[in-house]
C-alpha positions in Angstrom: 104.1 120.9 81.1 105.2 118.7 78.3 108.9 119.9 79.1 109.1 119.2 82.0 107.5 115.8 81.9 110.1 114.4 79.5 112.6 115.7 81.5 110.9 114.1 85.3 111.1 110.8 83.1 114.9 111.0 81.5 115.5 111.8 85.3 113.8 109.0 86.6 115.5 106.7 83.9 118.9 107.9 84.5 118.6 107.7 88.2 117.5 103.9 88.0 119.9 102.5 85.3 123.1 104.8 88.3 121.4 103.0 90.8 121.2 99.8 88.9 125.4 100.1 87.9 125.8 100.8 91.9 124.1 98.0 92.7 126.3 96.0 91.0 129.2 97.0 91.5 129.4 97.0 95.5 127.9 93.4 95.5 130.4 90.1 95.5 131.8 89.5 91.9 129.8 85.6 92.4 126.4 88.0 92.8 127.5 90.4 90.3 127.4 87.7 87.5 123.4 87.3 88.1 122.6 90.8 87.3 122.3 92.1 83.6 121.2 95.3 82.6 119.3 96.4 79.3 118.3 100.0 77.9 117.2 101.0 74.3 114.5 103.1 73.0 111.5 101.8 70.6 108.1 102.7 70.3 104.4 102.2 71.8 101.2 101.9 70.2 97.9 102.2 72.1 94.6 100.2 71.6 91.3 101.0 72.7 88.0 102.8 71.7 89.5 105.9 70.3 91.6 103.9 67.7 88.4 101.5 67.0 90.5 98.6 69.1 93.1 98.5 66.8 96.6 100.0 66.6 97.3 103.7 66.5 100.0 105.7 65.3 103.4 104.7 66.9 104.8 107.0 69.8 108.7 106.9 71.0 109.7 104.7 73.8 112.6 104.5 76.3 112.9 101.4 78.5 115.6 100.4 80.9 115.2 96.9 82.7 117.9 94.9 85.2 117.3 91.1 84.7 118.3 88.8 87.9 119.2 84.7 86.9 117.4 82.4 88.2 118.4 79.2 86.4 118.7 78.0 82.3 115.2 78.4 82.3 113.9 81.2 84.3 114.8 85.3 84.7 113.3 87.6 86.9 113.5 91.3 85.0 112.1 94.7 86.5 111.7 97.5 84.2 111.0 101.5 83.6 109.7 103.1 80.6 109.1 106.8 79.7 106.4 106.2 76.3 104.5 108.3 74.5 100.9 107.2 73.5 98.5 108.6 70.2 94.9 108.2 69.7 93.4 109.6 66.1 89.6 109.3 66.5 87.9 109.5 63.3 84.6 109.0 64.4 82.7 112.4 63.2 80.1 112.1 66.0 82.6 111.8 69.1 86.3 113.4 67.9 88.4 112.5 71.1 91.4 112.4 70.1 93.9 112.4 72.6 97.7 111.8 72.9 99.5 111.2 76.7 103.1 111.2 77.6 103.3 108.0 80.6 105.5 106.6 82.9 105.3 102.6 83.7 107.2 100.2 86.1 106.6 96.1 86.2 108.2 93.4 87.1 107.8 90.0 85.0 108.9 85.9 85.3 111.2 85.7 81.9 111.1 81.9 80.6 114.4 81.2 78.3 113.6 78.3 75.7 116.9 76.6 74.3 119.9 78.5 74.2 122.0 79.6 71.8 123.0 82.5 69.5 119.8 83.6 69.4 117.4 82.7 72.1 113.9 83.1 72.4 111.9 84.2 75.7 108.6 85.0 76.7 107.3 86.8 79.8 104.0 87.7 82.1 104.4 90.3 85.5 102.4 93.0 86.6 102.7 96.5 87.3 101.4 99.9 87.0 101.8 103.0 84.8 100.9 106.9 85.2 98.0 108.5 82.9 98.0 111.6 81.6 95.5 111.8 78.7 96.0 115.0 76.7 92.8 115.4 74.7 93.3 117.1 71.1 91.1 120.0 69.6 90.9 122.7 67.1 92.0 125.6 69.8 94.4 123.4 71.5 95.3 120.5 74.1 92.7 119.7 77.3 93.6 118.3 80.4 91.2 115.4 80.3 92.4 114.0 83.6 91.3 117.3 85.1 88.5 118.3 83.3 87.3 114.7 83.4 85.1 114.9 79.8 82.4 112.0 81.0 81.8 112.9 84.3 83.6 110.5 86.1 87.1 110.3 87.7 90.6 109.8 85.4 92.8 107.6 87.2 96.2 109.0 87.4 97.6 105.9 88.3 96.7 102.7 86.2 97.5 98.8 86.8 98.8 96.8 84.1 99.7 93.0 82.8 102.8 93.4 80.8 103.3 89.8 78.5 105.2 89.2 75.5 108.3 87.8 73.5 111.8 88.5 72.8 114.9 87.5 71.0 118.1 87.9 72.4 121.4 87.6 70.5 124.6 87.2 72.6 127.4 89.1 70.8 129.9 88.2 74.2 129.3 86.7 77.1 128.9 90.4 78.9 127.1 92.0 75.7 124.0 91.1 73.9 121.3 92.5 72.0 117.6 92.2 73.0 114.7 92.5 70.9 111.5 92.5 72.6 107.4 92.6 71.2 105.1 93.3 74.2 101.6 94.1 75.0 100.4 95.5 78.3 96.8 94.8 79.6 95.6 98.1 81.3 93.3 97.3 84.5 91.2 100.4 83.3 89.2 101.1 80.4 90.5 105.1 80.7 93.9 105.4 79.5 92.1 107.6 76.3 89.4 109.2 78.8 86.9 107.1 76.6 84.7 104.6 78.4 80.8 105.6 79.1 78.8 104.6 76.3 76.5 107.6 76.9 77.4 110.6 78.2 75.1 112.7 80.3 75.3 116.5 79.8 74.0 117.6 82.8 77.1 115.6 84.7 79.8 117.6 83.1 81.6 120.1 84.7 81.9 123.5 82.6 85.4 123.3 81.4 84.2 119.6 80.1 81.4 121.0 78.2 83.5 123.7 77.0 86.0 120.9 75.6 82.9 119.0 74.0 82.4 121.9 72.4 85.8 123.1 70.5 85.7 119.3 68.8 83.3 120.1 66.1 80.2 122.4 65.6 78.3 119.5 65.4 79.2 117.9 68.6 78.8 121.2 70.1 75.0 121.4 69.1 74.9 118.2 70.7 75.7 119.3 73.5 73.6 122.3 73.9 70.7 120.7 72.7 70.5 117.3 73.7 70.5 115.2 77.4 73.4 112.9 76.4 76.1 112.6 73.5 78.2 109.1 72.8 80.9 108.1 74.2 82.7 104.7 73.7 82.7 101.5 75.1 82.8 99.7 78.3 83.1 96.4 77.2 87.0 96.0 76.8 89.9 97.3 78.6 92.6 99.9 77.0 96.1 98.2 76.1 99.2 99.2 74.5 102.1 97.7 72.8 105.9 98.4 72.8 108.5 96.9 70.3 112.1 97.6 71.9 115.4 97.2 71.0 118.0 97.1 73.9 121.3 96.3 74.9 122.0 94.3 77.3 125.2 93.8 80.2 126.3 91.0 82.1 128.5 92.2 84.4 131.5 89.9 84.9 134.0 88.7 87.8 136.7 89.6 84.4 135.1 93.2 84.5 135.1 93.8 88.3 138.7 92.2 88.1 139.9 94.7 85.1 140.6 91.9 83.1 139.8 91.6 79.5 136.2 90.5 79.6 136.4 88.2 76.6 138.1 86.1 79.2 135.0 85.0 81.0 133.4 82.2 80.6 130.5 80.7 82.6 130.8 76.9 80.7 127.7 75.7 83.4 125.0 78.4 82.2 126.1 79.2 78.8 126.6 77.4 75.8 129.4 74.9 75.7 130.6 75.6 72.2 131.4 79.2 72.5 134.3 79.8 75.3 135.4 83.1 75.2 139.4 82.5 76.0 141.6 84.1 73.4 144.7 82.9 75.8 
């Protein structure tokens, strides 16, 4: 399942960043030179009450995003990541440690601050991400969106709040480098499955009782002798982080033209001092 999950999701990316590059390249070379594209890998950390509302181990990311220009000032970017979240619950009485592999897509308003070499952004959008919580045991993995270990529905499908900064470094006026810190604000508290406080036994399907019981003999007693066992909390909302590093392409009228792209120079939204014309 894990196969073939990572491959649906290097399928997806591929297919966008194709679709992205066709885009592109059957617009005008005056609409062209609005467009840039960024891909790079990273990683993702989740927060939430398995990991005690603090980071967790780091997972892999891959993120491809087109950015449209607006002005100096404001970018419009859309974006699709394939990232892999990890929960290590060390919490003797509940042991729900979990691990997902997700899909997301957003879209975000980018503000540019001054320009130069290195220029600084920040962002806020919205968008959604899929949720596949895997939950971890002695004997092996659990379907937790399936099994649903606190007797209530696992979303599949999750909103989110994606905000954060970035750095961008322009190497050429077609070519930079993008660093980018980012947290995303999930609109559930269930990406990790954890969210009743108290669990009541007699609400849990078999398979889920089953599950509570491979985590530990202790939690299995629990649950053969007791009403309810613990859970988490309801009180905050899950989130997860991403650190990226991307490149990013400005297509060019030089480019479209097959002329050397070190040529171009756009002197009314770039920098003045750097002018690209080796002629």
């Amino acid at each position: 399942m894990l196969q073939k999950t990572s491959k649906k999701a290097g399928q997806m990316l591929a297919g966008s960043v194709l679709l992205c590059c066709l885009i592109v390249f059957t617009c005008s070379p005056s609409q062209a030179q609005d467009w840039s594209f960024a891909v790079g890998p990273g990683i993702s950390s989740y927060i939430g009450d398995v990991s005690e509302q603090k980071l967790s181990n780091p997972g892999f990311t891959l993120n491809a995003e087109a950015w449209y220009y607006l002005n100096d000032n404001f970018q419009l970017k859309s974006g699709l990541s394939f990232y892999n979240l990890r929960g290590n619950d060390t919490d003797t009485t509940r042991l729900r440690s979990f691990r997902a592999n997700n899909i997301e897509v957003y879209t975000s308003a980018m503000y540019y601050f001054k320009r130069g070499v290195f220029t600084p952004f920040a962002y806020l959008g919205i968008g959604f991400t899929t949720n596949n919580p895997m939950g971890q045991s002695p004997i092996g993995e659990w379907d937790l969106k399936n099994i649903e270990p606190e007797g209530e529905k696992v979303p599949g499908l999750v909103g989110i709040v994606p905000f954060g900064v970035g750095l961008e470094y322009e190497i050429t006026p077609v070519l930079s480098l993008v660093a980018d810190l980012s947290l995303r604000y999930a609109l559930s508290d269930q990406l990790d499955a954890v969210s009743r406080e108290i669990i009541q036994v007699d609400q849990l399907s078999a398979e889920a009782v089953e599950y509570h019981q491979t985590l530990s003999t202790y939690i299995a007693r629990q649950v053969n002798e007791e009403p309810t066992i613990r859970g988490g909390s309801s009180s905050d909302n899950d989130m997860y982080g991403m650190f990226t590093l991307k490149v990013k392409f400005t297509p060019s009228t030089s480019i479209l033209g097959c002329i050397d792209p070190y040529k171009y120079s756009r002197p009314d939204r770039r920098r003045k001092r750097r002018n690209f014309d080796p002629i």
